[in-house]
C-alpha positions in Angstrom: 89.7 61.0 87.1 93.2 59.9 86.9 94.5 58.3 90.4 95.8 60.6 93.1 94.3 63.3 91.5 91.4 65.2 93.5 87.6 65.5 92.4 86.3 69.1 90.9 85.2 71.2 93.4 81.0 71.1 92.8 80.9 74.1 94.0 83.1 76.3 92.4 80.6 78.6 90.5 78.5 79.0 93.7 82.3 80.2 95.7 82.9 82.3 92.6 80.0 84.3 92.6 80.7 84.9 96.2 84.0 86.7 95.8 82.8 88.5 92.3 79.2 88.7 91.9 79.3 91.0 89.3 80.2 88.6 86.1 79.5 91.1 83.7 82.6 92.9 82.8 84.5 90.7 85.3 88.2 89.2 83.9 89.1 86.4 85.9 92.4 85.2 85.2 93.2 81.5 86.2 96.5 79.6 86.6 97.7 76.0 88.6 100.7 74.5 88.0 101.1 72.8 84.2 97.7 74.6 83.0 95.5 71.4 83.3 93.3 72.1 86.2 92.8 76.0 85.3 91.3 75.2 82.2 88.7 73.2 83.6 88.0 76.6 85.7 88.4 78.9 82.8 85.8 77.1 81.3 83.3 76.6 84.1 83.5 80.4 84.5 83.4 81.7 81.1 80.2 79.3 80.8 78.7 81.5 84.0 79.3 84.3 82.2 82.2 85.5 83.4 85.5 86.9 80.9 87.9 83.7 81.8 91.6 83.5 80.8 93.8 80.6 81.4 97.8 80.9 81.6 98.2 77.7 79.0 101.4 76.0 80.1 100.8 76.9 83.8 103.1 78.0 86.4 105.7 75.2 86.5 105.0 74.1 83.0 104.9 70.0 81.4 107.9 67.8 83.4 111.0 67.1 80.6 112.6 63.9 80.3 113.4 64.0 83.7 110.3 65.0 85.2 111.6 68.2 86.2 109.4 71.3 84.9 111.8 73.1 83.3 110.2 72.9 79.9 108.0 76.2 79.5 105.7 77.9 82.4 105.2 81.0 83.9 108.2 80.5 86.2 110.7 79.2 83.5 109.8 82.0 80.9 110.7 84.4 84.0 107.7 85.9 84.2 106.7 88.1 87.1 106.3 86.2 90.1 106.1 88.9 92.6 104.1 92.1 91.9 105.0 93.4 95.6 102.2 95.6 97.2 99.7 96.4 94.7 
């Protein structure tokens, strides 16, 4: 892993099952910030059997020139960010 950055959590599939047991028929959708992390989760799931989507560019999207994300993302394709009571 790079520096700074955090180890996988080992225990993700065992915390998954615990909030939806049922994989079958289950569509998890999964999203971090620039799209990196989630597809590591995507995967992990869809390999427990579970229907796994990953939101590609992430919330905040890659850093420009600057190192401000302003490049693509959920957020700066303006996107729903609020669904309000559901």
């Amino acid at each position: 892993m790079e520096p700074g950055r955090r180890h996988p959590n080992t225990r993700f599939i065992e915390e998954l099952t615990q909030q939806a047991p049922e994989a079958d028929g289950t569509e998890l959708v999964f999203l971090c910030r620039s799209g990196q992390r989630s597809i590591a989760a995507a995967i992990a799931a869809t390999q427990a059997g579970y229907t796994s989507y990953n939101v590609l560019e992430g919330f905040e999207g890659e850093p420009d020139r600057y190192g401000e994300r302003t490049v693509n993302g959920w957020k700066n394709r303006g996107l729903p960010t609020n669904l309000g009571n559901i």
